[in-house]
C-alpha angles and dihedrals in degrees: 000000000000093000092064091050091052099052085048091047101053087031101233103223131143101292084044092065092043093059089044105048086045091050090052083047091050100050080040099066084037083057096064110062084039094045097047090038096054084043083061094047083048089053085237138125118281085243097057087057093046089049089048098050088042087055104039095038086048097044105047086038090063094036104019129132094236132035115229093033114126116201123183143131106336134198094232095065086038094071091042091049097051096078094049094055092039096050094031111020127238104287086068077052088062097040093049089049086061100049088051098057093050081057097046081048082056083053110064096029085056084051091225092140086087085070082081087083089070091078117107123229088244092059094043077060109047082048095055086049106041089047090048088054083042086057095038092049097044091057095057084077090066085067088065128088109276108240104040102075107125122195107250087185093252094070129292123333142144124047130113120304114221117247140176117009100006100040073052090058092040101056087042098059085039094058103034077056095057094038091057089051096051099047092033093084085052091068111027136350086200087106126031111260088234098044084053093048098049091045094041091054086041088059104050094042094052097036089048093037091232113185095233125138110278122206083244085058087067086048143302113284091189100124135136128245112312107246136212106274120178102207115261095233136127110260095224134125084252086064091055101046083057105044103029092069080050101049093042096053094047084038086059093040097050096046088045102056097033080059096054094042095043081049094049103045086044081058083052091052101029096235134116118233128211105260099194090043086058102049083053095052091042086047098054090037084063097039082051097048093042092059089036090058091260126149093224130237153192135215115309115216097206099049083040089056096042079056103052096039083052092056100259109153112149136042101271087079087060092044084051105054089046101056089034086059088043087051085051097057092045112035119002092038089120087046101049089040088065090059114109119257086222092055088055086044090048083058104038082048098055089042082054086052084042100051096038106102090224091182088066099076084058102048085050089086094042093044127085113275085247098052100040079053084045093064106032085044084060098037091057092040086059101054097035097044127353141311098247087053086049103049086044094054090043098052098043089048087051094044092053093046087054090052094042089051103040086041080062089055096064109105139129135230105210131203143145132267126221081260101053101244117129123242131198118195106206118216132201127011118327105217150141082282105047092032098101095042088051084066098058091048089084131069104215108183094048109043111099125259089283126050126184121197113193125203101192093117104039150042145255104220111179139333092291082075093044092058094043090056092051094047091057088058093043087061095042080053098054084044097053094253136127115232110204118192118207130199093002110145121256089255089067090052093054094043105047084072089135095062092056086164094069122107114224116199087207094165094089098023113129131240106237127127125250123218092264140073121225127195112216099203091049099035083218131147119233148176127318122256 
């Protein structure tokens, strides 16, 4: 029951809700510029990215794997998104979002979220740093003249940057915005810092008249309720070649980043979140939106931060965003239209502050070389592609450096025993990458007639290892020589059938289990486990 725990931890009384409901109406007015932004780089309707981000936001807030997370419509499914829309049109959007949230479903049943874990703390870095430049870089379009944003292909690009008076006004709204938010927390915590920046600018740009950029000046959110909407597409195995590389690709991106940012708001708040539960909620949010006329979506690190830096803990705040942005489209649309563009980029710039692991430029000189290329690798993948591109080129750069690194540790001590026979005592894993060096480790030619390896300190990995033993006495036997193997598991004895000639000690041989299945009736090799 961790919600319960939760709600007895933070002691949800009174004060608790309020600074809950006003963190969810803080990441809600946040929402809109993102929502409607992220719509323009799909090619969609703003409305198709505010439903998303009021379906997904509401869904994973009531089921989620984390409470205080906020998901709604990203950028990193939006430029995936934008081909698809632009070849196929936005019914085969729906349909693919569908799909993606059956497979995000798969998922968490599966219980593959726990391969998460996987991700080195290099690459959780180069993430949090490469997301914080993504959200940096994606407010600078708000200095530009509404109205004259074009579609590139890969999001929104051209028109006319302000300048002079107006690009003055701008920065100043911008920076009064992030300087309330920095000394509002001095004063009082009654009100989120954010929620009290971004009222206090509004104020004073509606009360003075100042001729700033205004969310209405992106696009109207005014809209109804969102309603149930079965995609107008062909049910035919051509539908599915087009929409299932699609959904597969936005299916990986969504669960990857709602698992790094799960992991890293559960680091904030110094609690774990369930990572299967949250590729299930991400998968029927998206199930849901896809059949509601929603883009889809995943978690979404900055509106997760501005939650979490307003006091939102629990789900309420969630909860919260979700039904504040649904009260937006419905109701306030003429009222949130008229908030300046620079109060929501004061906010988006301090949760960039925020997000940037700043003590990672100086760990960089106190951190191995691989894992200081590690970050700044994934750092520079991120911005310039995706996130997903960018964890998969972390983690397999950090795979291959382990095994670089452990492959160096394999050597022998060699002595004689009171029979004459030669023994070698390996040290350190025996494995595909220290296979080769574990052959030249012996001196063939000139052992005597018997040679002992013990295993004792080391340890047989996969069925590289395997090969490369049975190779060695391959070669003692060509030589004339027995070849004897000490303190290797009862797995490895089973498995070295092809070398027949090879003595076991088996009397002091340990019980552990190798990375590989045998069947005993087959004889044949399987998967690892």
């Amino acid at each position: 029951m961790p919600d319960l725990r939760v709600m007895q931890d933070e002691k949800l009384s009174i004060g608790r809700v309020r600074i809950e409901l006003l963190s969810g109406l803080t990441v809600a007015l946040a929402l809109v510029p993102e929502a409607v932004a992220f719509a323009f780089v799909a090619g969609v309707h703003p409305l198709v990215g505010l439903y998303a981000a009021f379906l997904v936001g509401l869904v994973t807030a009531v089921i989620g794997g984390r409470p205080g997370m906020i998901s709604g419509a990203t950028g990193a499914l939006a430029v995936v998104m934008v081909a698809l829309v632009a070849q196929h049109g936005v019914e085969y959007l729906f349909a693919t979002v569908v799909l993606m949230g059956l497979l995000q479903v798969t998922a968490g049943v599966l219980k593959w979220g726990k391969f998460i874990r996987l991700v080195p703390h290099p690459v959780m870095l180069g993430f949090v740093n490469g997301l914080a430049i993504v959200i940096f870089l994606a407010q600078l379009g708000q200095f530009k003249v509404p109205g004259t944003m074009v579609d590139t292909g890969h999001g929104m690009g051209g028109g006319v940057w302000l300048s002079g008076q107006p690009l003055l006004l701008m920065l100043s709204l911008v920076a009064l915005t992030m300087g309330i938010i920095w000394i509002m927390p001095r004063i009082t915590r009654i009100i989120p810092a954010p929620l009290a920046g971004i009222g206090v600018v509004a104020a004073l740009v509606i009360v003075f008249g100042l001729d700033v950029p205004r969310v209405g000046d992106l696009a109207s959110i005014q809209g109804g309720l969102p309603s149930f909407h079965v995609p107008m597409v062909p049910l035919t195995m051509e539908t599915l070649e087009i929409i299932l590389p699609y959904a597969i690709i936005l299916a990986a991106i969504g669960l990857i980043e709602s698992l790094l940012t799960l992991n890293l708001v559960g680091e904030m708040v110094g609690r774990r979140g369930g990572a299967s539960q949250e590729c299930i909620a991400q998968g029927l949010a998206n199930t849901l939106t896809g059949f509601f006329g929603g883009m889809g979506g995943c978690a979404m690190i900055g509106q997760s931060m501005i939650n979490v830096k307003s006091g939102g803990r629990t789900r309420i705040a969630g909860i919260a965003a979700a039904l504040f942005l649904l009260i937006f489209i419905l109701f306030a649309a003429p009222l949130i239209e008229q908030i300046p563009l620079a109060a929501l980029v004061g906010v988006m710039f301090m949760v960039v502050i925020g997000t940037f692991a700043w003590n990672s430029l100086t760990i960089l000189r106190k951190v191995p070389v691989t894992d200081a290329m590690v970050i700044v690798l994934v750092t520079a993948v991120t911005v310039k592609y995706d996130l997903a591109i960018a964890v998969v080129v972390g983690v397999i750069v950090s795979a291959l450096a382990y095994s670089w690194n452990n492959a160096k540790r394999i050597h022998a001590t060699t002595r004689l025993d009171d029979s004459g026979a030669r023994v070698y005592s390996i040290e350190g894993p025996l494995f595909f990458g220290s296979a080769e060096g574990f052959g030249e480790l012996f001196d063939i030619d000139g052992d005597p007639d018997t040679v002992i390896v013990d295993f004792d300190q080391s340890r047989v990995v996969d069925q590289s290892a395997l090969q490369a033993i049975e190779t060695l006495a391959g070669k003692y036997q060509t030589a004339g020589k027995t070849l004897q193997l000490r303190h290797l598991s009862r797995d490895c004895h089973r498995l070295l059938t092809k070398a027949g000639h090879l003595m076991v000690d088996s009397d002091d041989d340990p019980e552990y289990m190798i990375a590989v299945d045998y069947d005993v009736r087959t004889g044949v090799l399987g998967a690892g486990h």
